[in-house]
Backbone as CSV, one residue per row, in Angstrom:
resi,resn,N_x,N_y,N_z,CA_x,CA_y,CA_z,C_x,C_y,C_z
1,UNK,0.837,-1.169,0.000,0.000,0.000,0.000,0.890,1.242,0.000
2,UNK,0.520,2.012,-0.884,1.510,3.421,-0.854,0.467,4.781,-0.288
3,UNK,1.245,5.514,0.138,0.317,6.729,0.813,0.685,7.650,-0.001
4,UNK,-0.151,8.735,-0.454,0.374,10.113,-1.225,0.645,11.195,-0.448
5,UNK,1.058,11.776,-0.822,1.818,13.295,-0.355,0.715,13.596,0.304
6,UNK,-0.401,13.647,0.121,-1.728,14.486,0.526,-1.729,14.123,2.164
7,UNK,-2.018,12.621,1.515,-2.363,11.912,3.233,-0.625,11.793,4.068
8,UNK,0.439,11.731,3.776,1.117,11.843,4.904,1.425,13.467,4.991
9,UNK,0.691,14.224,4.623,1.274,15.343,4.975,-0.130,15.845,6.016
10,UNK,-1.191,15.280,6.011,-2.337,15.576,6.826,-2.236,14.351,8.237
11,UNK,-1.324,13.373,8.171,-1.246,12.436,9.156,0.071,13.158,10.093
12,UNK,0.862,14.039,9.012,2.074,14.872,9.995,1.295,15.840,10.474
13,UNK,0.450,16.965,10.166,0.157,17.714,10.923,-0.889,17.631,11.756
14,UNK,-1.748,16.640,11.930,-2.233,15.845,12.644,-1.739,15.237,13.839
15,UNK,-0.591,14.822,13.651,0.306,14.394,14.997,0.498,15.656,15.943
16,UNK,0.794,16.402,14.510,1.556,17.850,15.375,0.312,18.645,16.206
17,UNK,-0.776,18.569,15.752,-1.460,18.905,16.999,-1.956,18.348,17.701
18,UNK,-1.839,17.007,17.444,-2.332,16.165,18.802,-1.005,16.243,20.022
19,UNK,-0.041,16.333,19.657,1.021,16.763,20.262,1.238,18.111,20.787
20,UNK,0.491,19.384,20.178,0.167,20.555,20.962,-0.591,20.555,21.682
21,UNK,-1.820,19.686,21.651,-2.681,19.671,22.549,-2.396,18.407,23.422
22,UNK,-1.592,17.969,23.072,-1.407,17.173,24.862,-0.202,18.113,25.590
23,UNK,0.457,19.064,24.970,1.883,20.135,25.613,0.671,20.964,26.263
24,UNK,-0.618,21.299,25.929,-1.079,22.457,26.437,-2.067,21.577,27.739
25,UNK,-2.901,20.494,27.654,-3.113,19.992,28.806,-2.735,19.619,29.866
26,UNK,-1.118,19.449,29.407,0.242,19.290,30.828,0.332,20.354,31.312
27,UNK,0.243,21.512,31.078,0.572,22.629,31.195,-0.723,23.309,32.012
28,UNK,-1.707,23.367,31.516,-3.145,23.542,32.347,-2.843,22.381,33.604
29,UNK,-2.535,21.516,33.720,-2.884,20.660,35.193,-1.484,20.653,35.833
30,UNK,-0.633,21.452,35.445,1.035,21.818,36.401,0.505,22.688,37.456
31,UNK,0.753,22.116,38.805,0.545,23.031,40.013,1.862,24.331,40.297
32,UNK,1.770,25.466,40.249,2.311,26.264,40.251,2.547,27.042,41.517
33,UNK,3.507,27.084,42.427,3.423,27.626,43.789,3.954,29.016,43.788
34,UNK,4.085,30.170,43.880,4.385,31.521,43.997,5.330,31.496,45.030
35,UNK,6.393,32.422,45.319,6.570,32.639,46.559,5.659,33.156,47.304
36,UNK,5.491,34.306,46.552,3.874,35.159,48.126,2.579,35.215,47.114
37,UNK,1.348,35.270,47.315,0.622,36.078,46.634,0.379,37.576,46.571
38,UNK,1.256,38.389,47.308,0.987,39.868,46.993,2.818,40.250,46.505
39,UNK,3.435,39.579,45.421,4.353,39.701,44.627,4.594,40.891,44.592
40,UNK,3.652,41.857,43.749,3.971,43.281,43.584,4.141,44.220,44.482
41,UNK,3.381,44.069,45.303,3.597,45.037,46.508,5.043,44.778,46.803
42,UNK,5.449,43.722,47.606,6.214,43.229,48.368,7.845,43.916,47.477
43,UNK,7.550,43.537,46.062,8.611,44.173,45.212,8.525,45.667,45.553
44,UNK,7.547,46.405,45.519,8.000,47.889,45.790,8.583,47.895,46.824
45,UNK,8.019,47.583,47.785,8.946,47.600,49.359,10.491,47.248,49.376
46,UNK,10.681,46.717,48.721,12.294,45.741,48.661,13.440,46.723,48.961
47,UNK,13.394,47.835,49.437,14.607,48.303,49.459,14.193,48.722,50.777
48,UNK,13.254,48.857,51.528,13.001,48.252,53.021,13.701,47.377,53.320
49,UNK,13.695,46.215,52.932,13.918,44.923,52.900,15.681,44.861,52.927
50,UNK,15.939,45.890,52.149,17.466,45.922,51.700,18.171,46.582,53.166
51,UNK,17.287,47.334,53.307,17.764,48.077,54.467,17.931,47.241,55.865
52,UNK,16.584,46.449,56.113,16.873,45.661,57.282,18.208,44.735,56.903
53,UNK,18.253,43.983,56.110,19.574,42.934,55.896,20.767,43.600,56.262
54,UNK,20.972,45.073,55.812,22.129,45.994,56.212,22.498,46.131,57.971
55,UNK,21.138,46.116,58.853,20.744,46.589,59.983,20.937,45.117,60.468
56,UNK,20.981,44.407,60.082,21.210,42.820,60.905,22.748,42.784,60.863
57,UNK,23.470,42.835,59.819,24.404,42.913,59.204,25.686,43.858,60.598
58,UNK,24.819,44.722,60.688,25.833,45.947,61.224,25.595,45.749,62.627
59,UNK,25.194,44.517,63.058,25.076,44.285,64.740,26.268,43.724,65.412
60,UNK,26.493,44.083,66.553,27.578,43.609,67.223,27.725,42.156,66.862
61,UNK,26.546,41.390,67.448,26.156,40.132,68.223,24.713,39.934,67.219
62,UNK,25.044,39.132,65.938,24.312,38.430,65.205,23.077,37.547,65.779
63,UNK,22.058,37.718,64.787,21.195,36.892,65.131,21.549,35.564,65.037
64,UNK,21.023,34.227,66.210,21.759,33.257,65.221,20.629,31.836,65.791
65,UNK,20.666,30.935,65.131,19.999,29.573,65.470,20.064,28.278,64.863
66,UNK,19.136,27.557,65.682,19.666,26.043,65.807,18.614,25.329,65.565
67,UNK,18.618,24.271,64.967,17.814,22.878,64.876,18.289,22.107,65.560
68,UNK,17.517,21.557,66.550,17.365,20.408,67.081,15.860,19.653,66.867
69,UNK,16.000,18.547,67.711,14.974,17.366,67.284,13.736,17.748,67.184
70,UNK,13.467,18.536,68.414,11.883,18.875,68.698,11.548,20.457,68.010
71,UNK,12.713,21.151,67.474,12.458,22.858,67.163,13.460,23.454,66.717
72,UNK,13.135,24.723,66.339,14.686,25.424,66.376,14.437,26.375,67.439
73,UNK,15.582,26.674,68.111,16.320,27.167,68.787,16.729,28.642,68.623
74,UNK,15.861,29.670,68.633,16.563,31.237,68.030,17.335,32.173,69.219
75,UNK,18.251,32.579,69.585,19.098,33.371,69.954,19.339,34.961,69.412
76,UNK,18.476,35.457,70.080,18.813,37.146,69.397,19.790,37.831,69.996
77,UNK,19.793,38.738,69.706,21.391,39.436,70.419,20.996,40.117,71.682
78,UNK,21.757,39.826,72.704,21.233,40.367,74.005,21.140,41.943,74.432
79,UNK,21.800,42.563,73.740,21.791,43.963,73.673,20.251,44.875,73.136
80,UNK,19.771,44.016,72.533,18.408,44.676,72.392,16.998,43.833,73.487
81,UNK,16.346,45.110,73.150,15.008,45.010,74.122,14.170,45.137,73.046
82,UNK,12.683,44.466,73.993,11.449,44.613,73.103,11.362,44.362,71.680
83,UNK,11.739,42.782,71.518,11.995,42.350,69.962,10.832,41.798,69.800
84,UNK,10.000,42.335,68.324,9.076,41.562,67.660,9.440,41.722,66.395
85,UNK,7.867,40.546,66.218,8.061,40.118,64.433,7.520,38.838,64.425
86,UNK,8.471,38.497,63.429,7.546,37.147,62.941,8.678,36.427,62.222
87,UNK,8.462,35.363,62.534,9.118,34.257,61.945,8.441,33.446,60.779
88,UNK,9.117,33.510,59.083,8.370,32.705,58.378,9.346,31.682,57.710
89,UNK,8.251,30.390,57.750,9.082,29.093,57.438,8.526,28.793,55.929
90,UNK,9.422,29.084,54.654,8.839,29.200,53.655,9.335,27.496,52.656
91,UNK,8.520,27.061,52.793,8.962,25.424,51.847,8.877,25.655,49.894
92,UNK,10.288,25.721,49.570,9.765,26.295,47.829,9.172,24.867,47.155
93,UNK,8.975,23.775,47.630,8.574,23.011,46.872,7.063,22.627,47.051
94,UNK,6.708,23.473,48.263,5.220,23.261,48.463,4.267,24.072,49.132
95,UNK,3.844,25.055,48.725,3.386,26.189,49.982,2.428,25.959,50.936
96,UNK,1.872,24.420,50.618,0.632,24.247,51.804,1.742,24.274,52.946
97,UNK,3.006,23.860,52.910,3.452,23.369,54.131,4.286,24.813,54.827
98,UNK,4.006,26.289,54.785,4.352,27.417,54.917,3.819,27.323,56.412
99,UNK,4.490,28.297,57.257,3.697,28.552,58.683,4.346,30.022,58.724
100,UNK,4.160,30.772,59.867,4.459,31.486,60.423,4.710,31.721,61.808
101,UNK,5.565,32.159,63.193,5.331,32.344,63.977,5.376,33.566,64.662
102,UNK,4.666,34.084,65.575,5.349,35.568,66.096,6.633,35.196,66.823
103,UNK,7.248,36.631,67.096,8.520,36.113,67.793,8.329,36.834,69.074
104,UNK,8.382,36.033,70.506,8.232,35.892,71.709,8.969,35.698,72.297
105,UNK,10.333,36.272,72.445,11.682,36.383,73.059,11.195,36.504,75.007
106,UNK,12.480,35.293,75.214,11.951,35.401,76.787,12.740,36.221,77.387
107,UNK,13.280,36.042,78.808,13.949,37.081,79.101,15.307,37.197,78.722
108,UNK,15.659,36.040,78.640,17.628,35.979,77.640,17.532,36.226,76.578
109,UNK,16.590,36.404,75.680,16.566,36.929,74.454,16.357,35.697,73.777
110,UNK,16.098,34.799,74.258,15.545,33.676,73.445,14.732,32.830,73.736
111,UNK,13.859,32.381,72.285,12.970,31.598,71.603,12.820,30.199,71.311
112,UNK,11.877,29.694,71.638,12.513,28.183,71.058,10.938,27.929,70.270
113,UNK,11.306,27.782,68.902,10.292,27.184,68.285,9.799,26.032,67.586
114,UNK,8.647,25.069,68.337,8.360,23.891,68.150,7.682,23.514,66.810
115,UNK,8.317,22.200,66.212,7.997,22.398,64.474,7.834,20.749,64.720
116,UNK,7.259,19.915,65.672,6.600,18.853,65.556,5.597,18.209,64.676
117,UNK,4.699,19.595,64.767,3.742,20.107,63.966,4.144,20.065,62.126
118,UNK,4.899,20.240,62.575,5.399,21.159,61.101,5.820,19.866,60.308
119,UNK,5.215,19.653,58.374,6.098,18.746,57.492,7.478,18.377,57.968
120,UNK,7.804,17.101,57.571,9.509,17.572,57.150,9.793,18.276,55.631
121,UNK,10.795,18.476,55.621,11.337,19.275,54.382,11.965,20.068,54.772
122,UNK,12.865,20.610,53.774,13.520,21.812,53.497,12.677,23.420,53.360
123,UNK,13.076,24.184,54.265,12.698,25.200,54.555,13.734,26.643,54.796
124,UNK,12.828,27.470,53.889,13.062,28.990,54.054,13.064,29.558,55.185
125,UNK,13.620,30.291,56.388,13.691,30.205,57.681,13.756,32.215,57.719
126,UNK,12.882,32.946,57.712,13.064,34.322,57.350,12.320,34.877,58.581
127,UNK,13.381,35.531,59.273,13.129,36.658,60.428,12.756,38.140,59.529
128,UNK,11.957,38.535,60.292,11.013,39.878,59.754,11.390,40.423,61.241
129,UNK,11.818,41.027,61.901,11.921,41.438,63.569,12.806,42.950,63.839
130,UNK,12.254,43.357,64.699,12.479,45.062,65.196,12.576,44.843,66.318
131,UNK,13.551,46.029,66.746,13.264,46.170,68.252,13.679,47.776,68.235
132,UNK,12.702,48.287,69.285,12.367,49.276,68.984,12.034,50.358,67.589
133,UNK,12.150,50.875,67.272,11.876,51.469,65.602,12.736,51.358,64.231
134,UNK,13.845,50.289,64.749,14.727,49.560,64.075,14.793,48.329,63.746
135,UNK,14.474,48.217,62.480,14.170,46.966,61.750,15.015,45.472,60.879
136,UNK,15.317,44.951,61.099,16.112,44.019,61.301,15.593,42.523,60.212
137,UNK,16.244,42.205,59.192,15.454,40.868,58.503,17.068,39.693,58.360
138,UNK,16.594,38.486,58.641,17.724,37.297,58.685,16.954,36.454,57.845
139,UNK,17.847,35.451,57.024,16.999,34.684,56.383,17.975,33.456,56.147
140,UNK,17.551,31.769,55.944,18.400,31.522,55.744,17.763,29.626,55.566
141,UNK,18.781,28.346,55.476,17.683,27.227,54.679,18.264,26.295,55.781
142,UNK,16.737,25.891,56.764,16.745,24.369,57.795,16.373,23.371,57.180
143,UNK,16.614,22.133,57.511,15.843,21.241,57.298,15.303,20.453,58.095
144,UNK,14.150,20.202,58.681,13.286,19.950,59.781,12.512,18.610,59.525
């Protein structure tokens, strides 16, 4: 049996869109995770952002912490008072598994935060924290 030009040239472009349309149905059912949903904003702010990293940066006595079994372990610098904020645990491979905590420094200046709760995985570990009208951001990757 021989085929003519006609029909293999309608059986090639035939493939070719059955082949676009299975590239475009993979593509419709790919789960897509964002870092934040308010992207734009967050971009204008960024030199806020630039500024705290500078302000962590220029401290005597670094922020600093630890994983262990049951949590991590945060240590702020003892020279400051009245530290808040928030602690965010950002997972890039899955955002259901995102948390947040406030930060509740005891009287040594430290925190211990329990992640029992929490997936395992690899995690984004980002201090947002001030003390007094000076603003302060650490960021950095646990695995829990």
């Amino acid at each position: 049996m021989k085929i003519s030009w006609g029909t293999g040239i309608w059986v090639l472009y035939g493939s070719f869109v059955l082949l676009i349309l299975t590239m475009v149905g993979m593509s419709v059912v790919q789960k897509i995770d964002l870092v934040t949903d308010k992207y734009y904003e967050e971009e204008i702010q960024y030199q806020g952002k630039i500024d705290k990293i500078n302000n962590a940066k220029s401290l005597a006595a670094p922020l600093v912490w630890e994983v262990t079994e049951a949590g991590v372990k945060v240590n702020y610098p003892k020279e400051l008072q009245n530290i808040t904020g928030v602690v965010n645990f950002y997972c890039p491979s899955d955002n259901s598994k995102d948390f947040s905590v406030k930060i509740q420094p005891d009287l040594g200046n430290t925190q211990y935060i329990p992640t029992q709760n929490a997936a395992a995985g690899r995690y984004r570990i980002q201090f947002d924290w001030k003390s007094g009208e000076m603003g302060y951001w650490n960021e950095g990757i646990v695995n829990l």
